[in-house]
C-alpha positions in Angstrom: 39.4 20.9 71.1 38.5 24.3 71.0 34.6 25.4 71.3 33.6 27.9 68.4 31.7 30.9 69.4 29.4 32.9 67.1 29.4 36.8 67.4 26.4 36.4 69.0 27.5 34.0 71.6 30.3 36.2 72.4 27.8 39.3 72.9 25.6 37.0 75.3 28.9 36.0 77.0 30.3 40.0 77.6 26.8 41.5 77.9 26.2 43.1 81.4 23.0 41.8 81.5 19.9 39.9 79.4 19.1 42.6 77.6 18.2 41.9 74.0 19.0 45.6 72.7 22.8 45.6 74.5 23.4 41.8 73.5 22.6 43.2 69.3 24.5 46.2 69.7 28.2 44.2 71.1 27.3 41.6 68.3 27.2 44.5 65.7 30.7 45.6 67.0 31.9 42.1 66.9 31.1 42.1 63.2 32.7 45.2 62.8 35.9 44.7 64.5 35.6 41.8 61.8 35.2 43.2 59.2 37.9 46.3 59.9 40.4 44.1 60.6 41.5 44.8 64.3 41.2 41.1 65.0 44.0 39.9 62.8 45.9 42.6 65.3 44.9 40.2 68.1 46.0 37.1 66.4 42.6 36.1 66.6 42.2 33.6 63.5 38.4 32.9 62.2 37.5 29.5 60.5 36.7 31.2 57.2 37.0 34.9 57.0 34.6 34.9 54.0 31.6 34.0 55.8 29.4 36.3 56.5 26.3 37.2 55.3 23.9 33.9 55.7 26.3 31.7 57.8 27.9 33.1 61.3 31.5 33.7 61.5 33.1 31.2 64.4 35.8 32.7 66.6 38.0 30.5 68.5 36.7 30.3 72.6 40.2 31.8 73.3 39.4 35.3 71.7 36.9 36.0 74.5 39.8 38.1 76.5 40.5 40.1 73.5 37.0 40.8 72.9 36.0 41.8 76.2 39.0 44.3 76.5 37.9 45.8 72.9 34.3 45.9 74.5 36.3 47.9 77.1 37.6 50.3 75.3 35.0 51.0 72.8 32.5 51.4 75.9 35.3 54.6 76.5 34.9 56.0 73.3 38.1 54.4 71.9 38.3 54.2 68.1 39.1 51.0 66.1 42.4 52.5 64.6 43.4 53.8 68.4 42.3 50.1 69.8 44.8 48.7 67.2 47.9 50.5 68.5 46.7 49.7 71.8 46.4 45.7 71.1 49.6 46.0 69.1 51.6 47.7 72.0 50.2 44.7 74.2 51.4 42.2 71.5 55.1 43.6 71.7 55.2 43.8 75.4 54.3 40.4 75.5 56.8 39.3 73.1 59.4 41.4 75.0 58.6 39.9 78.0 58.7 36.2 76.7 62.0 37.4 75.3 62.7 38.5 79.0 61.7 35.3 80.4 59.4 37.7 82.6 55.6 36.8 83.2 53.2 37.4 80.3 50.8 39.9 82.3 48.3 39.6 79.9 48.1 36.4 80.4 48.0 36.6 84.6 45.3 38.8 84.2 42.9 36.4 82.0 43.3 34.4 84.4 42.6 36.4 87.7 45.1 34.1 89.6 47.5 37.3 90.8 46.2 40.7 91.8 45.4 43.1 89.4 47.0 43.9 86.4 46.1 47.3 85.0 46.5 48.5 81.6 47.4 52.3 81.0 46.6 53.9 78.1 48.5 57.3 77.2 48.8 59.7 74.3 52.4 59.2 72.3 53.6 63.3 72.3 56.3 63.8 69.4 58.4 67.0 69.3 56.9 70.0 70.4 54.2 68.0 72.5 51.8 67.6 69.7 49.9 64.7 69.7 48.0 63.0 66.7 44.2 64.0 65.8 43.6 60.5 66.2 46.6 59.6 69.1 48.2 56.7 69.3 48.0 55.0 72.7 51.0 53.8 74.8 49.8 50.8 76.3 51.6 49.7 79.2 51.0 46.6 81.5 51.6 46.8 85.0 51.3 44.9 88.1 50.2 47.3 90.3 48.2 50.3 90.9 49.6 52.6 88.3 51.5 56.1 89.4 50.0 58.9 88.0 52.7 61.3 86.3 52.2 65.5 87.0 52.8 65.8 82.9 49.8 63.2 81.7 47.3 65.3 80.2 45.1 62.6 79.0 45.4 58.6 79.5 42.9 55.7 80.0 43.2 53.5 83.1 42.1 50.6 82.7 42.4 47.3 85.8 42.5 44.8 83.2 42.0 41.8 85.2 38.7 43.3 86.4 37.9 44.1 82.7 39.1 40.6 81.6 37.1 38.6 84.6 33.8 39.1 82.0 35.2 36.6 79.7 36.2 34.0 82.9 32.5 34.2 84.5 
């Protein structure tokens, strides 16, 4: 059976440390990832998506990856709207790669059982190299240290198996 997790749980779980002030601030976002949608983008289902105000919303234990890489991102300034291409870019390379019959690196990094696994974020250019006011982020999974192209102007790095070990410990 799966164990439910409040927002608050999930803060307390991701949190670097006991600090009451940090732990109400990732439960704020947790609501408002809820409440913006973005976790419908990582299949994540809630109970009853009409709770809110007077009972906590419950998210299933298995949505703690998801939430620690949003946590991730938002801690680099990422926007909600640029986090959703990013989670949907993962979502289609993991379907491609069950397709495949390759690994699901998503998966291999949540659990920390292979090296790293780093996700690279980078800006999609459309003709005449302009990019959107609010890009759109490639996301790419890799299973090794990334190469860094001459032509990336801008790009997140991120070594998602480090970034996903918060929601293992």
């Amino acid at each position: 059976m799966t164990t439910a997790l409040k927002n608050t749980d999930i803060a307390r779980l991701l949190a670097d440390t006991s600090n009451a002030d940090e732990i109400g601030s990732i439960a704020r976002q947790v609501q408002h990832w809820t409440v913006s949608g973005l976790l419908s983008m990582a299949s994540i289902t809630i109970a009853d998506p009409s709770v809110g105000r007077g009972r906590a919303r419950e998210y299933p234990e298995e949505s703690l990856p998801w939430f620690a890489l949003m946590l991730a991102m938002a801690q680099r300034g990422i926007s909600v709207e640029t986090m959703a291409s990013v989670i949907q870019g993962i979502q289609m390379q993991r379907a491609q790669s069950k397709k495949d019959g390759q690994p699901d690196l998503f998966a291999e990094a949540v659990t920390g059982a292979t090296g790293p696994i780093f996700l690279i974020m980078t800006p999609v250019r459309f003709e005449g190299g302009h990019t959107l006011r609010f890009p759109v982020l490639r996301a790419t999974m890799l299973s090794g240290p990334p190469e860094i192209k001459a032509d990336w102007t801008s790009g997140v790095i991120l070594n998602l198996t480090a970034v996903l070990a918060r929601a293992r410990d």
